[in-house]
C-alpha positions in Angstrom: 18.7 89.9 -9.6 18.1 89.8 -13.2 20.9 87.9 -14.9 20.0 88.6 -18.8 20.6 92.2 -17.6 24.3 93.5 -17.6 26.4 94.0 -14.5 27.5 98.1 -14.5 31.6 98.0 -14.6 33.6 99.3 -11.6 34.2 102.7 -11.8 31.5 103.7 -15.0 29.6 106.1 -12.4 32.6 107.9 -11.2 33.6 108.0 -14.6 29.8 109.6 -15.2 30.0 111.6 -12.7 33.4 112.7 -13.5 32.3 114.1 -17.1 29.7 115.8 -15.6 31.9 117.8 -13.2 33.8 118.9 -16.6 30.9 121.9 -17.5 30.7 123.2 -13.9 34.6 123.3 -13.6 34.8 125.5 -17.2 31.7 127.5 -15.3 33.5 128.0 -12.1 36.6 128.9 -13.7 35.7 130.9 -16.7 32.3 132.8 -14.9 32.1 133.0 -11.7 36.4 133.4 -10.9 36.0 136.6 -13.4 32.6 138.0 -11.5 34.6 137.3 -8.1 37.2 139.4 -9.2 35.0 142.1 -10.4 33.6 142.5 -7.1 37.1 142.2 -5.6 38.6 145.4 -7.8 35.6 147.3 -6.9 35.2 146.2 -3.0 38.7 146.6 -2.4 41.0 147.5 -5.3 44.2 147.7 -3.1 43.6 145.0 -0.7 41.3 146.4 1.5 37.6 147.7 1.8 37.0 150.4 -0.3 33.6 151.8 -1.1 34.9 155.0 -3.1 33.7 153.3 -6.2 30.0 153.3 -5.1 30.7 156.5 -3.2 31.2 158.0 -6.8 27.9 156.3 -8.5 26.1 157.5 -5.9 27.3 161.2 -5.6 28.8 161.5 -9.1 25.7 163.6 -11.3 26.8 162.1 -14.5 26.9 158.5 -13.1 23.9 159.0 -12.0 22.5 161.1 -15.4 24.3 157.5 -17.0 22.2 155.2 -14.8 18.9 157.6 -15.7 19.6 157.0 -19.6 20.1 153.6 -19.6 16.7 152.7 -17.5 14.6 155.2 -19.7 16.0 154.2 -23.6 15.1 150.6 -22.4 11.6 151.5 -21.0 10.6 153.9 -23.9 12.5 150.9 -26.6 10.5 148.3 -24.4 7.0 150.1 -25.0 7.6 151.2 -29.1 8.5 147.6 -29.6 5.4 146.4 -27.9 3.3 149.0 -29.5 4.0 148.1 -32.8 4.7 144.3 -32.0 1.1 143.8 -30.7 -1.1 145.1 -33.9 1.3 143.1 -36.1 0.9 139.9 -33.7 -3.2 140.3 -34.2 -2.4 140.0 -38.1 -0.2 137.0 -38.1 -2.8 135.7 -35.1 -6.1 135.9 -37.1 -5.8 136.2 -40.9 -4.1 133.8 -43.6 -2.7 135.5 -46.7 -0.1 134.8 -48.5 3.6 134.8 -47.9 2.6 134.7 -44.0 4.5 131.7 -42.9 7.5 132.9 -45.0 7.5 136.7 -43.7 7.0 135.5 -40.2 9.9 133.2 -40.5 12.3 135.5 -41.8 11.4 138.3 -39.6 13.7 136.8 -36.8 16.4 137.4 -39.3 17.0 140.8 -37.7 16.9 139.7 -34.3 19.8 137.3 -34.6 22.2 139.5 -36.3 25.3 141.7 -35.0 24.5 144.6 -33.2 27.5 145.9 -35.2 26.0 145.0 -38.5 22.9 146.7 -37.1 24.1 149.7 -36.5 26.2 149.2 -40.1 22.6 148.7 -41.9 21.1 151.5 -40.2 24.2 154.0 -41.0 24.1 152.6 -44.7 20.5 153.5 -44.9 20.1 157.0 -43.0 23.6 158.1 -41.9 25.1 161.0 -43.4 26.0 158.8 -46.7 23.3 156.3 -46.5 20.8 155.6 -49.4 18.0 157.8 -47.9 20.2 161.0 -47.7 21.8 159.8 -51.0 18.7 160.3 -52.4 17.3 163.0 -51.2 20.3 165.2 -51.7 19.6 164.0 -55.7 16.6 164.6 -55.8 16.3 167.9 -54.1 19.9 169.1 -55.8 21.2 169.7 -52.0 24.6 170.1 -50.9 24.3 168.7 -46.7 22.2 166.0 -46.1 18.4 166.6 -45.2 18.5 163.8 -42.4 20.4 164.2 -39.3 20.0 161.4 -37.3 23.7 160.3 -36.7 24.2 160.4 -32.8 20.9 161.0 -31.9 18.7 159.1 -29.3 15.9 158.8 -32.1 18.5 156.5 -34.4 19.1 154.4 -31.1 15.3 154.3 -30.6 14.8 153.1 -34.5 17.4 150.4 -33.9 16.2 149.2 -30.9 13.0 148.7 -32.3 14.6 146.8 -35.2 16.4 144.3 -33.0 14.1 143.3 -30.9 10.2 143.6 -33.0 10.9 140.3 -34.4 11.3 138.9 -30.7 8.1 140.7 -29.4 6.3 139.9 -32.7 6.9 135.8 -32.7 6.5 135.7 -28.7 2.9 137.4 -28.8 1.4 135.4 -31.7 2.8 132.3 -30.7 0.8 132.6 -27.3 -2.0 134.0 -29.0 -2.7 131.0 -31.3 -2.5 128.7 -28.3 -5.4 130.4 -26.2 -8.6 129.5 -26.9 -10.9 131.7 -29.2 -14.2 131.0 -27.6 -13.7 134.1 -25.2 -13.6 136.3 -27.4 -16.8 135.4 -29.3 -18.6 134.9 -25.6 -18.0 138.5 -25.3 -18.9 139.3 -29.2 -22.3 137.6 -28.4 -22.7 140.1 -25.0 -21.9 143.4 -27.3 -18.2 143.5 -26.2 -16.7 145.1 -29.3 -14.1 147.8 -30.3 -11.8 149.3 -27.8 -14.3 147.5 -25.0 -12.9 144.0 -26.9 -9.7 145.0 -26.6 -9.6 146.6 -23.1 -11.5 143.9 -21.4 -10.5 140.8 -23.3 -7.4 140.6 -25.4 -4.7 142.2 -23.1 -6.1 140.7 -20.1 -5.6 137.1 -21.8 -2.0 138.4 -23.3 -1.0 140.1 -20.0 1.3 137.4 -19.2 3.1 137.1 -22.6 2.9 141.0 -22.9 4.8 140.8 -19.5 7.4 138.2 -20.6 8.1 139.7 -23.9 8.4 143.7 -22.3 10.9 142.0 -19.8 12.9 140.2 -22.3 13.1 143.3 -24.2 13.7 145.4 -21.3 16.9 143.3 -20.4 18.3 143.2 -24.3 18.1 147.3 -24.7 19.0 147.9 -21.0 22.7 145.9 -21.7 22.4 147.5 -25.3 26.2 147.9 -26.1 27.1 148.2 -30.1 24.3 150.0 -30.8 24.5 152.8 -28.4 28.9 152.8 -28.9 28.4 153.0 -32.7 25.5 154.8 -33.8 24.6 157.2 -30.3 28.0 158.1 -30.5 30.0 160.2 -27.8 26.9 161.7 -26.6 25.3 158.8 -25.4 26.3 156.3 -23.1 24.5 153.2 -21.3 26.0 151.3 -18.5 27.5 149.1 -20.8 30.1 151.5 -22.8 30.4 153.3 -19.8 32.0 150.3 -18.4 33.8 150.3 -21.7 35.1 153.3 -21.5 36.0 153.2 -17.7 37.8 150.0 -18.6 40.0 150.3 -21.7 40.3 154.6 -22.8 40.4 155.8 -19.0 41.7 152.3 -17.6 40.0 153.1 -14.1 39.4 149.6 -13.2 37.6 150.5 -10.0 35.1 152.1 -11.5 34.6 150.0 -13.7 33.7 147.1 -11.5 31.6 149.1 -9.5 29.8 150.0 -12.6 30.1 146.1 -13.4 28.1 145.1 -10.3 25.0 147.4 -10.9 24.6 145.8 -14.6 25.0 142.7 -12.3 22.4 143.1 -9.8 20.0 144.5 -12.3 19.9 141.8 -15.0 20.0 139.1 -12.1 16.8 141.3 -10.8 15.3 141.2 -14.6 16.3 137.6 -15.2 14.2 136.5 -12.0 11.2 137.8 -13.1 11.3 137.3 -16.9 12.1 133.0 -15.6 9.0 133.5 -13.3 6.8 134.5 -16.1 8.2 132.1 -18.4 7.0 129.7 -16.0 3.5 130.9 -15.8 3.3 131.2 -19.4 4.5 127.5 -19.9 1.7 126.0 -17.5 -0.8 127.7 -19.5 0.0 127.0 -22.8 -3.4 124.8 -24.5 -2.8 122.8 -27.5 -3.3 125.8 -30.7 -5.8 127.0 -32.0 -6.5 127.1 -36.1 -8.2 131.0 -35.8 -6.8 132.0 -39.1 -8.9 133.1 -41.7 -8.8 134.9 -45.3 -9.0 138.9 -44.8 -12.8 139.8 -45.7 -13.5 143.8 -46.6 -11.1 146.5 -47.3 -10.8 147.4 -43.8 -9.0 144.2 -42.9 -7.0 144.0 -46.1 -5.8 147.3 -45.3 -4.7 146.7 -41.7 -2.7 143.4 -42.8 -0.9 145.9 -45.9 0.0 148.4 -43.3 1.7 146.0 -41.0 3.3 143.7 -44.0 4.5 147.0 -45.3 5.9 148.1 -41.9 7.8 145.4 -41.4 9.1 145.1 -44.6 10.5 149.1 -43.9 11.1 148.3 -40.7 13.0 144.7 -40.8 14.7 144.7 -44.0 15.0 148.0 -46.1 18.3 148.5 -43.4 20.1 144.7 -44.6 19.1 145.9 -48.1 20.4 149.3 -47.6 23.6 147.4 -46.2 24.3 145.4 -49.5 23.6 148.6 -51.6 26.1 150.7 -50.0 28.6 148.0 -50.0 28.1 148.4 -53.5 27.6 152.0 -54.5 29.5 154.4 -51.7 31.6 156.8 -53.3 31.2 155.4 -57.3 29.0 156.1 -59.8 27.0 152.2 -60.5 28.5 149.3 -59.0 31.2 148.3 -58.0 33.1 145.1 -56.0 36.3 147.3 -54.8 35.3 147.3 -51.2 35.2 143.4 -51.0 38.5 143.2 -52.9 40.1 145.8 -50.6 39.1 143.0 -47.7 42.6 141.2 -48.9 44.2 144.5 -47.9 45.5 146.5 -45.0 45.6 150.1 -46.4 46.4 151.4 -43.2 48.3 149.8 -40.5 47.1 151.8 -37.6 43.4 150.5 -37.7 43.8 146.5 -38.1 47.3 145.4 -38.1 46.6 143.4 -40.5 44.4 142.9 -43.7 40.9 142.7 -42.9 39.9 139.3 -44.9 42.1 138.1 -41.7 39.9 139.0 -39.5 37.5 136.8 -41.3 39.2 134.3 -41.3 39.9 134.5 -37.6 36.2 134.8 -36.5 35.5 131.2 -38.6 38.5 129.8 -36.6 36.8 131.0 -33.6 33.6 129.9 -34.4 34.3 126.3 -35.2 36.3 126.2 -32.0 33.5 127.9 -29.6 30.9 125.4 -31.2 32.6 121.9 -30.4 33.6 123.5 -26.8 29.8 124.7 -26.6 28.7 121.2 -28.2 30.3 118.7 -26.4 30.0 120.9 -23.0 26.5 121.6 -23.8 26.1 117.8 -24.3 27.2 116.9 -21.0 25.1 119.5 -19.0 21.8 118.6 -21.0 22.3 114.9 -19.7 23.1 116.0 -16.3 19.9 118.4 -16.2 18.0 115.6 -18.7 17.5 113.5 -15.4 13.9 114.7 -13.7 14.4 112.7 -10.6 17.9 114.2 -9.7 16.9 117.4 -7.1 20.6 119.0 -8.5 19.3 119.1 -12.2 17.1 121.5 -10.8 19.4 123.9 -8.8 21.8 123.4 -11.8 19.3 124.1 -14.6 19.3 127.8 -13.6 22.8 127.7 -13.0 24.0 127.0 -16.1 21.4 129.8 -17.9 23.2 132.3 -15.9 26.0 133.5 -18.4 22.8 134.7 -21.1 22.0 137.1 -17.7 25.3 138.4 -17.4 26.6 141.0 -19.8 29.4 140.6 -22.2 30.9 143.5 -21.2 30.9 142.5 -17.8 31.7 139.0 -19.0 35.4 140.5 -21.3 36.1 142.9 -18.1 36.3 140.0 -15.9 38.4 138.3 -18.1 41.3 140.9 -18.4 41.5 141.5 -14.7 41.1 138.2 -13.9 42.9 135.9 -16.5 46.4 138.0 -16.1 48.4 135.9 -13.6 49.5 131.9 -13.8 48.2 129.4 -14.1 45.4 131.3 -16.1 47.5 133.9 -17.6 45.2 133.7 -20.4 44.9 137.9 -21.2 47.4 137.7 -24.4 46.1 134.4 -25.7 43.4 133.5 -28.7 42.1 130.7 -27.0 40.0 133.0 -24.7 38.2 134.7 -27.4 36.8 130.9 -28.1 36.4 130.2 -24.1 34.5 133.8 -23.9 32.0 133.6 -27.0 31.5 129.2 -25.4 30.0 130.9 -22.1 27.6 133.1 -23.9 26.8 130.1 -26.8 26.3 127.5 -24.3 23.0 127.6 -23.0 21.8 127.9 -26.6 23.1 124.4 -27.0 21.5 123.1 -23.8 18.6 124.7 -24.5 18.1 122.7 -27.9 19.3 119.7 -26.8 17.1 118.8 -23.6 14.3 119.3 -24.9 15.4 116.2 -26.9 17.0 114.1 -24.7 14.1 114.2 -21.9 11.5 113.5 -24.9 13.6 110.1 -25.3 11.3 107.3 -23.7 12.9 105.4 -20.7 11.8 101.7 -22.1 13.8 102.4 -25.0 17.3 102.7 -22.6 16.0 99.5 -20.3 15.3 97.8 -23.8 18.6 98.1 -25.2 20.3 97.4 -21.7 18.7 94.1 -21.4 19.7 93.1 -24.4 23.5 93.6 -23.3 23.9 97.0 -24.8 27.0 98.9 -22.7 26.0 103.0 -21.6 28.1 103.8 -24.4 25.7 101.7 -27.0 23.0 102.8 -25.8 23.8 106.4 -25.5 25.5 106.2 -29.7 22.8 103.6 -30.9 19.9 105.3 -29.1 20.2 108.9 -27.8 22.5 110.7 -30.1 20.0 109.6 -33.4 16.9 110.9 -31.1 18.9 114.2 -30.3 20.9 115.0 -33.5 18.7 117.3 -34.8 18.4 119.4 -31.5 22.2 118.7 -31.5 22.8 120.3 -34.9 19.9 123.0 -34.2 23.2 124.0 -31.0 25.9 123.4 -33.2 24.2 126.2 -35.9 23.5 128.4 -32.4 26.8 128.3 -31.3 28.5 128.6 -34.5 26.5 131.8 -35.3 26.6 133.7 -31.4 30.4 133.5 -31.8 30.4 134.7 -35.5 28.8 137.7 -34.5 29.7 138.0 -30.9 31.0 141.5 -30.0 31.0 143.1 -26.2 33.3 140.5 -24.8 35.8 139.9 -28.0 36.1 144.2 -28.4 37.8 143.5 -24.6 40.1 140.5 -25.6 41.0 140.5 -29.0 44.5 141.2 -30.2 45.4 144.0 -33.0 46.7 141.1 -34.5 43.8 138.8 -34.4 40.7 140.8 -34.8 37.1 139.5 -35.3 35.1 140.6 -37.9 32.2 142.7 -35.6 35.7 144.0 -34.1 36.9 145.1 -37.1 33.7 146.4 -38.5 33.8 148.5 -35.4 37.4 150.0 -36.3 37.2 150.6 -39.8 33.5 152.5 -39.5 35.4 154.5 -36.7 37.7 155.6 -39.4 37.2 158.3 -42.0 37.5 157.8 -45.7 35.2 156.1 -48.1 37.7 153.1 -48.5 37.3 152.4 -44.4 33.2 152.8 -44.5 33.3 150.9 -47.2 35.6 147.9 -46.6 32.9 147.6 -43.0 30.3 147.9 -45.6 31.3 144.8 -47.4 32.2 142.9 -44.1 28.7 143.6 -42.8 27.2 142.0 -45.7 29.4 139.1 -45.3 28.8 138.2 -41.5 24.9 139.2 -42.5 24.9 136.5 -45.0 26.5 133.9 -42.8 24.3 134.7 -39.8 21.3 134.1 -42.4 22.1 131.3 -44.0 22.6 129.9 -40.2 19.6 131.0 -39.4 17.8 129.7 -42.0 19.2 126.0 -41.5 17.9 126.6 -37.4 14.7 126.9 -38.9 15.0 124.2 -41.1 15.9 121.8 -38.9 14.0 122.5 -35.5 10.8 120.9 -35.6 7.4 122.3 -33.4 8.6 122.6 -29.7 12.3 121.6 -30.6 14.6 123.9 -28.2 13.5 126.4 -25.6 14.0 129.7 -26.9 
């Protein structure tokens, strides 16, 4: 026995073992209870077996017509993404030009926003008073506006695209700089060129990404919620405001769980194979490639304009249609009214209470989600950090579960479920915190083990034989080694719950809205003073999800985090 090396106190590892059963206990209660009783209302709503529920998907034509849309918007979103994602993914791949690391850094910026300050942006810029139909109408001298794309499938199309390009585009290039060039100029030599060299070569070698990236895509626009509630309108509806609808205007709970389990089975389904690919992809990733080079001819300086300029139209003439109308609707010039009409409640029927409240309310939530999602992030990432434990890996996937789970599902659970003692939790704020620290969770795990199993062992044994305790080590050695990753999860958290939106629309109170809640009451409220006060709140939660964004990206180093 080596006696320089300190003895381990009675009782530290049941005290270890003890934190880590704090994460699965908050996952047990707070997911899984919720799911179980979604599967109780729509097994057997009164106590026993009852399979009217699935009976009705199954014989009901507009069920059925509801299923239908929601598979084909995500497979005709899924390939419009990819088809414009892959020509702009060539650009950022082989040619250097200026303002390419900056564009393809703040092209993300749409994906992490609010879907209700998506659908906001794109109603600013080509709803019925948005700046293109604004305009127009000027222009032309008409009376109606020319563009009618309000509650259409083509508007849901546009932002679907919008949302998730920036996803498709980063994933594609990313893999494409780490694969070796010398392929390609093999087949060059051999007269491969043209469509041949696409054909034969490049989507063959990007096959698995192209997989992984139509997947993930397939899974964000098949649980689309605020885009299809708020801009498709009455006319549309995806299995996610279905359950919506099912749940809080017609209250049919059983329904709505059956509906519930579908979404279930289905993302479960889509999460298996989008983990399976990732895993593939992982094991062939080859240190990257410097293929980059200056445009040469007009040919190849026209192709990079084209897709610069596309996603420049694409990606951010919508936020900077967002900040115009919060500027402009119904005045003459410019004017701040709608962000001072924030500090009051013109009518009592849509908010309860003045809407810079609600602002207030969703920073109170976010600073409460991220130290629950920090400090329970914390102690999963240790738990899974450990390579030689056999439950890290059952756990790992585990824990990821909540990002394959809707939050639709995820607020449904919680108001059939969280009604009776002890957990009568339906009427309280805390859940809105508990909800959004499910869904911002794994982001923090997924930044922070990254770090902590980077951490060299020698360093630990060093410290411990020179008589540091677990807690030295773990404040003098690991948290300085992870606090980047751990403020890369803090950001994470802090922004998923500022803009989190198809759980909090189930558990809010009228009296304590968030602001994507209350952005989704006033813009389903006529009058320019309602568009126009979810105008200016847009832009605020746009410039906070932004300016957290940005520090994400300023802090996380190459390969730091997992998404």
């Amino acid at each position: 026995m080596d006696r320089n090396r300190p003895a381990v106190r009675p009782g530290a590892g049941a005290l270890r073992h003890g934190l880590l059963l704090v994460p699965l206990l908050f996952l047990a209660v707070f997911f899984f209870y919720p799911l179980l009783s979604i599967l109780s209302v729509s097994l057997a709503p009164d106590g026993q077996l009852d399979l009217s529920g699935f009976a009705a998907l199954i014989t009901s034509a507009y069920y059925r017509d509801t299923f239908i849309f929601t598979l084909w918007q995500a497979v005709l979103s899924t390939l419009l993404t990819l088809g414009l994602a892959l020509p702009g993914a060539y650009v950022f791949t082989r040619y250097s030009f200026t303002g390419r690391s900056t564009l393809l850094s703040l092209a993300i910026l749409p994906f992490v926003l609010p879907t209700v300050v998506v659908a906001a942006a794109f109603t600013a810029l080509i709803g019925p008073q948005g700046v293109l139909n604004t305009l127009v109408m000027g222009l032309l001298g008409l009376e109606t506006p020319p563009i009618q794309l309000q509650h259409t499938l083509t508007i849901i199309l546009i932002a679907h695209v919008f949302y998730n390009y920036p996803l498709a585009l980063r994933m594609i290039s990313g893999y494409w700089a780490n694969r070796s060039p010398r392929i390609e100029e093999a087949a060059r030599v051999l007269g491969c060129r043209g469509w041949r060299l696409w054909w034969e070569i490049r989507l063959p070698i990007l096959r698995p990404i192209i997989l992984a990236a139509a997947a993930l895509v397939f899974i964000f626009t098949f649980t689309s919620f605020g885009v299809i509630l708020i801009l498709g309108g009455p006319r549309f509806a995806t299995l996610e405001v279905e359950i919506f609808r099912q749940a809080i205007s017609l209250f049919n709970l059983p329904m709505a769980a059956a509906l519930s389990l579908v979404q279930i089975g289905a993302m479960l389904a889509m999460m298996a194979v989008y983990t399976r690919l990732q895993s593939q992809i992982a094991g062939e990733l080859q240190a990257a490639q410097q293929i980059a080079r200056p445009p040469h001819g007009f040919r190849e300086k026209v192709l990079i304009a084209a897709n610069v300029g596309l996603m420049i139209l694409l990606l951010f003439l919508p936020l900077l249609a967002l900040v115009e109308r919060s500027l402009t609707v119904g005045v003459d010039g410019f004017t701040t009214r709608y962000y001072q009409l924030l500090t009051v409640n013109t009518r009592q029927s849509i908010l309860f209470v003045p809407p810079i409240e609600a602002v207030g309310n969703s920073l109170l939530f976010a600073v409460v989600t991220m130290l629950l999602a920090v400090l329970l992030g914390l102690i999963t990432a240790t738990l899974l950090a450990q390579r030689e434990s056999r439950l890290a890996n059952w756990l790992d996937p585990l824990f990821m579960l909540p990002l394959a789970t809707s939050a639709v599902t995820l607020g449904f659970g919680y108001i059939i479920a969280l009604d009776e003692p002890p957990l009568n939790l339906r009427t309280s704020p805390l859940l809105i915190p508990i909800a959004h620290t499910l869904v911002a969770m794994p982001f923090v795990v997924r930044s922070v083990l990254p770090a902590l199993r980077g951490i060299p062992p020698d360093l630990r044994e060093a410290a411990r034989t020179l008589g540091a305790s677990p807690w030295q080590v773990w404040r003098q050695i690991d948290l300085p080694l992870i606090r980047r990753g751990l403020i890369v999860g803090a950001t994470f958290a802090f922004t998923v719950s500022m803009g989190e939106f198809g759980a909090s629309v189930f558990v809010v109170r009228p009296e304590t809205p968030t602001m994507p809640v209350a952005i989704y009451r006033l813009l389903g409220q006529p009058g320019a003073a309602n568009y126009g006060q979810a105008l200016a709140m847009s832009t605020i939660l746009m410039v906070v999800c932004a300016v957290s964004f940005m520090l994400i990206e300023r802090l996380r180093g190459a390969g730091m985090g997992e998404f």
